[in-house]
C-alpha positions in Angstrom: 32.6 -22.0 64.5 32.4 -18.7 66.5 32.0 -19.1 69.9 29.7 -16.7 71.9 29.0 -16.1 75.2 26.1 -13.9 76.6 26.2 -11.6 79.1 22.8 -11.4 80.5 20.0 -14.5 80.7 16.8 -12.6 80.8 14.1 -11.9 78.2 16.1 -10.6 75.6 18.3 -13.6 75.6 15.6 -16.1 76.1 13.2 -14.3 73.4 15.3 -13.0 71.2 19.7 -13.7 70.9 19.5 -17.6 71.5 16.3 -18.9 69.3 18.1 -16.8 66.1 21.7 -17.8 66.7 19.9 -21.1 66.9 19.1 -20.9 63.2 22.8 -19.4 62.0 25.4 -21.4 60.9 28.8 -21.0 61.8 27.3 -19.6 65.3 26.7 -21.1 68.8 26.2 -19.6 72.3 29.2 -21.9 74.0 28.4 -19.9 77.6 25.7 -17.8 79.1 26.1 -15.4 82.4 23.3 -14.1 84.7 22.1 -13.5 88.1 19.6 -16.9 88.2 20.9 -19.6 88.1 17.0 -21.0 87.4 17.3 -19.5 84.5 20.9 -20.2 83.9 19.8 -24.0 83.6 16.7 -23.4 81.4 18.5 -21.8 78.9 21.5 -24.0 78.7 19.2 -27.1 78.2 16.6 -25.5 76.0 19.2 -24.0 73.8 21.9 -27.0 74.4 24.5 -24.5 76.0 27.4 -25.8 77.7 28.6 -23.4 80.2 27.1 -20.7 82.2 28.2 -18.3 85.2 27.0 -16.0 87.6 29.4 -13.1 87.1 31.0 -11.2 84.7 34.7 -12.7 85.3 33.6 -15.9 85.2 32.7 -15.5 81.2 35.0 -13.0 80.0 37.7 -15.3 81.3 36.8 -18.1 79.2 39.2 -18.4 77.0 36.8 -20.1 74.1 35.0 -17.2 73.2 35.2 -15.2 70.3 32.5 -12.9 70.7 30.1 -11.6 73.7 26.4 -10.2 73.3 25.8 -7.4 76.0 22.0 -7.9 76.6 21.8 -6.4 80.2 19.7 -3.7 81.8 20.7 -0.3 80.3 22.6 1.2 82.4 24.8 -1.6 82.7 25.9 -1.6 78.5 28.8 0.6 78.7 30.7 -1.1 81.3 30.1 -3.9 80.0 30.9 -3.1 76.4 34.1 -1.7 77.4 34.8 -5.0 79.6 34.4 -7.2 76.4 36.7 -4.7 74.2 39.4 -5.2 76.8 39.6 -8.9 76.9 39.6 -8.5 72.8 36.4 -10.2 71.5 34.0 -9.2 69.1 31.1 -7.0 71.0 27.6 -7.2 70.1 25.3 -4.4 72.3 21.5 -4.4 72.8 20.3 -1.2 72.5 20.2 1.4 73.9 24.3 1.6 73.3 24.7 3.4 77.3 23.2 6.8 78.7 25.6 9.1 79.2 27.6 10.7 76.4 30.7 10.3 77.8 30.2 6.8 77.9 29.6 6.8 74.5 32.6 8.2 73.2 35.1 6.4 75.5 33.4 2.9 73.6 34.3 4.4 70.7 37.7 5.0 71.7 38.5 1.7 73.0 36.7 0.4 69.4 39.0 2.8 67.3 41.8 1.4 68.8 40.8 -2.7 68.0 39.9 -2.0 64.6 40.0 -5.7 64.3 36.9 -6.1 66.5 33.9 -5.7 65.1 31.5 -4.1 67.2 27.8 -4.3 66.2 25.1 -2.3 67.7 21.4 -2.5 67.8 18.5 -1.4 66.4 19.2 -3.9 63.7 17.5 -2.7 60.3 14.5 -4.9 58.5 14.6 -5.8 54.6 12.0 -2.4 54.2 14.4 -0.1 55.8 17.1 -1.3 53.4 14.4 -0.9 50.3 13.4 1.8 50.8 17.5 3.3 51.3 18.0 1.8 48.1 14.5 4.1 47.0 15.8 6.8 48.2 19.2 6.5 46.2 17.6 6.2 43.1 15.2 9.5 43.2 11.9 7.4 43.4 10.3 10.3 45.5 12.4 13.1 45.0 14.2 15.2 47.6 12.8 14.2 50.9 10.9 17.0 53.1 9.4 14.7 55.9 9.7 11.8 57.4 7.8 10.4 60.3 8.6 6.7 62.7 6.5 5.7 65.8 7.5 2.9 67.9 5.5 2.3 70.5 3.4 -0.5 73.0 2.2 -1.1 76.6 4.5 -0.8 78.7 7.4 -3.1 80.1 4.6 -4.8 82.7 3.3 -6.6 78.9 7.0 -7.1 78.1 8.1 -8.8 81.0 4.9 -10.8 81.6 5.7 -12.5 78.3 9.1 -13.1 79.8 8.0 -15.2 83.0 5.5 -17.1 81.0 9.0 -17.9 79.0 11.4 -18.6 81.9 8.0 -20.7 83.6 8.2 -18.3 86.4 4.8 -16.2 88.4 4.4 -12.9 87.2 5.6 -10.2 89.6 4.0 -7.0 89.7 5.4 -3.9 90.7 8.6 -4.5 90.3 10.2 -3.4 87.4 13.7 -2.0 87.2 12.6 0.5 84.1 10.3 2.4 86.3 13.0 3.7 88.4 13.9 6.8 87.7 17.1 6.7 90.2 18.8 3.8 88.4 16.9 2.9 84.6 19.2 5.9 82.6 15.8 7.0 80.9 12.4 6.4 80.2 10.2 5.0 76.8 12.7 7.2 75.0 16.0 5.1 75.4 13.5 1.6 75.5 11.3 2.2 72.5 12.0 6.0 71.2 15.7 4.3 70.4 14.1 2.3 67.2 12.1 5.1 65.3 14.7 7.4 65.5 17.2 4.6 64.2 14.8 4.0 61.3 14.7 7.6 60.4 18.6 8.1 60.9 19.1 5.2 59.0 17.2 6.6 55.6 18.0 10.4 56.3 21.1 10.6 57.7 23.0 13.3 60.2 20.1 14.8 62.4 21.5 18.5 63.4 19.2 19.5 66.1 16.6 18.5 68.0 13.3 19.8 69.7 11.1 17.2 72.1 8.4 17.4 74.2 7.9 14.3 77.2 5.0 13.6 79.4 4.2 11.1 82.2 0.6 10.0 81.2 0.1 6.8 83.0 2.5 4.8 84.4 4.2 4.8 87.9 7.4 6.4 87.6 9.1 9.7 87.2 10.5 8.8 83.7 8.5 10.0 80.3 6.1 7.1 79.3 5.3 9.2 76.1 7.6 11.2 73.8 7.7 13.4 70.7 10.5 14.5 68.7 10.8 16.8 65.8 14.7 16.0 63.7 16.2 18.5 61.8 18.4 16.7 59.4 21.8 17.9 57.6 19.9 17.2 54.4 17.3 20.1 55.1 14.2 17.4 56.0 12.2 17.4 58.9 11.4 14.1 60.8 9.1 13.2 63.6 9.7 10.7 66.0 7.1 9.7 68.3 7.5 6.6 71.0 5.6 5.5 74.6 4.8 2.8 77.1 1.1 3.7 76.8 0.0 2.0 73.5 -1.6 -1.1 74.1 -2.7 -1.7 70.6 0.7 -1.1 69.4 2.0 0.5 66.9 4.9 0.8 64.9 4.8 2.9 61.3 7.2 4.5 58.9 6.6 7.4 56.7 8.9 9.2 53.9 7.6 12.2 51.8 9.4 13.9 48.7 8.4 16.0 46.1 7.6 13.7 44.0 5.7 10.9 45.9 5.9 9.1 49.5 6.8 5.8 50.9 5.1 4.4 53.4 5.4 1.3 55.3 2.8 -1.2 55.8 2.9 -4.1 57.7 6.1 -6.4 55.2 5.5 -4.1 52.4 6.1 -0.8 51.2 3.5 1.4 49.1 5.2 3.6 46.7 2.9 6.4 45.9 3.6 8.9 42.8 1.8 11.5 41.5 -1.0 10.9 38.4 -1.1 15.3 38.0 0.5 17.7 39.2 -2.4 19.9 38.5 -4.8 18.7 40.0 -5.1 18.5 43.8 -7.2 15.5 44.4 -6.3 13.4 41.4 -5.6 9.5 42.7 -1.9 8.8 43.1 -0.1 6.2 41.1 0.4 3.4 43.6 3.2 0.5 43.6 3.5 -2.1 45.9 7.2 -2.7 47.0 7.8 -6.5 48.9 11.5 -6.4 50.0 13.9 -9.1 49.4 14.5 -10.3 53.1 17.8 -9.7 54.8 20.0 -12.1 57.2 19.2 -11.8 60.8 20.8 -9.6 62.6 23.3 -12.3 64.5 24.3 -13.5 60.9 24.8 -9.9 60.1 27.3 -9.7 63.0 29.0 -13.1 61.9 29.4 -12.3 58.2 31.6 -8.8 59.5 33.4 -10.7 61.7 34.3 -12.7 58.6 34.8 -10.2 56.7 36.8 -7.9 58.9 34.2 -5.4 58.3 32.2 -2.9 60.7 28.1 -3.2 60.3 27.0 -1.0 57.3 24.4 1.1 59.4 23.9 -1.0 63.4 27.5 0.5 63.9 29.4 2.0 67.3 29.3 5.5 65.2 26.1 5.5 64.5 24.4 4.6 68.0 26.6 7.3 69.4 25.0 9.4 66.8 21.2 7.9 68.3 22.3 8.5 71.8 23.0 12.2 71.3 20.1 13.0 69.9 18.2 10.8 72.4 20.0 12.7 75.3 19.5 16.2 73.2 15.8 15.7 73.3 15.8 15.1 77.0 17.9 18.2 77.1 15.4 19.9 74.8 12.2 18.8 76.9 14.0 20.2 80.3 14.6 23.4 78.6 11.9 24.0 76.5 14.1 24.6 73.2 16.2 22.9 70.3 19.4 21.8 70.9 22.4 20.6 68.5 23.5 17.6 68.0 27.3 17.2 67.1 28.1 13.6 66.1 27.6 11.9 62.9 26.5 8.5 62.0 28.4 6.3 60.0 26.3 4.7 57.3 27.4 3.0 54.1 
């Protein structure tokens, strides 16, 4: 049984890391660390959790656990993450992986030199990102030209409203850590831009540069509530990546196109679309509906590396430092009105 504590007893934790460890075997959350301690006892009795703590020392000193889940505000990952490498456990981080570059490398680093520890890094992948990969491989739409992800909803005010109903708490408005600009590390881009441009990284590979525009359209911060990013990828595609806080209706989409058809995403299914002539400009395409095989969540994902001694295929340390470039280079880009490179390369098997 692998014994894993959790650093961080809010939404994500509540919503999320304990109901699907719940359902894996081999897994359990043995201790559970946060601020409230309200919370602290919810959790340990919905969830049957044994331990919790109020600080960081008082979980990474436990010497039960095998594994920690960072799931804490943003700018708090890295530390963190580098606080579980050196006590020697396995490391799972909620994404974003940190906010600074140089934060990213030295986790990489300290991971390089634990080989042993297998560090696994969100966005996870669903079963139609791994179809259509597999697609891809075997030529179904020819060599890719564009791509294009959105991830996108209403804002963290919807998010965290869903959160108090689930921790049985009043709803507080105005009063949300992501809206400040001094201490949140970024905007919609590292909360929501982070999963689009993983999808697209995921299926296209090595993204070179990177020109964005951001805009403040409605909420009450400094940060961008709305982004758009054009990818130019290693393999000579173009993808865009759109994301924002200001989508209500919500949306979340994933389109490939090749020269010799498209793929695109819809709802748990994937429509494969081919060409009936290649004469005639408004001939219907050939159309095949894909349903992927589903995939193990993404904590049973984490477990069956840690069995195997294996780093994640894709949700790896090497290739969110890859996401976090380019989510930093389009910041960069935005400020100054241009493309800029992007140096790092994922690591995706």
């Amino acid at each position: 049984m692998l014994n894993v504590g959790i650093l961080g007893a809010g939404g994500i934790a509540a919503l999320s890391h304990l109901p699907e460890i719940a359902e894996v075997d081999g897994m359990r959350v043995s201790h559970i660390c946060g601020r409230r301690e309200s919370r602290l006892r919810l959790l340990c009795e919905r969830f049957d959790v044994p331990r919790y703590s109020t600080d960081w020392a008082g979980l990474l000193n436990d010497e039960e656990l095998d594994a920690v889940i960072v799931a804490l505000p943003h700018p708090l990952h890295a530390a963190a993450g580098a606080a579980v490498l050196e006590r020697g456990l396995h490391l799972f981080m909620q994404k974003p992986l940190c906010t600074r570059m140089d934060e990213a490398n030295q986790l990489l680093k300290a991971s390089e030199a634990r080989p042993g520890q297998v560090v696994y890094c969100r966005p996870s992948f669903d079963a139609a990102v791994y179809e259509m990969r597999r697609r891809l491989a075997a030529g179904a739409i020819g060599k890719v030209s564009g791509a294009l992800a959105r991830h996108s909803h209403g804002g963290p005010e919807i998010y965290y409203a869903e959160v108090a109903d689930a921790f049985e708490e009043p709803r507080v408005e105005n009063d949300l850590w992501f809206y400040d600009a001094d201490t949140a590390g970024g905007g919609a881009l590292i909360d929501m831009g982070v999963y689009s441009i993983a999808n697209l990284v995921a299926l296209l590979g090595k993204v070179d540069f990177v020109s964005a525009r951001m805009t403040t359209v409605d909420k009450p911060t400094a940060l961008e509530d709305t982004a758009t990013l054009i990818l130019e990828f290693a393999n000579g595609a173009l993808g865009t990546a759109e994301t924002g806080w200001c989508d209500p209706a919500r949306s979340s989409f994933l389109r490939l196109h090749g020269t010799a058809g498209k793929l695109v995403l819809r709802d748990d299914a994937i429509d494969c679309f081919r060409p009936s002539s290649y004469e005639r400009e408004w001939a219907a395409p050939l159309v095949e509906e894909i349903v992927p095989a589903p995939v193990v969540n993404q904590h049973e994902e984490w477990l069956r590396c840690i069995e195997k001694g294996a780093q994640p295929a894709i949700s790896n340390l090497w290739t969110a430092r890859h996401i976090t470039e380019i989510m930093l280079a389009a910041v960069a880009s935005n400020a100054a009105g241009g493309r800029v490179a992007v140096h790092s390369h994922p690591r995706i098997n």
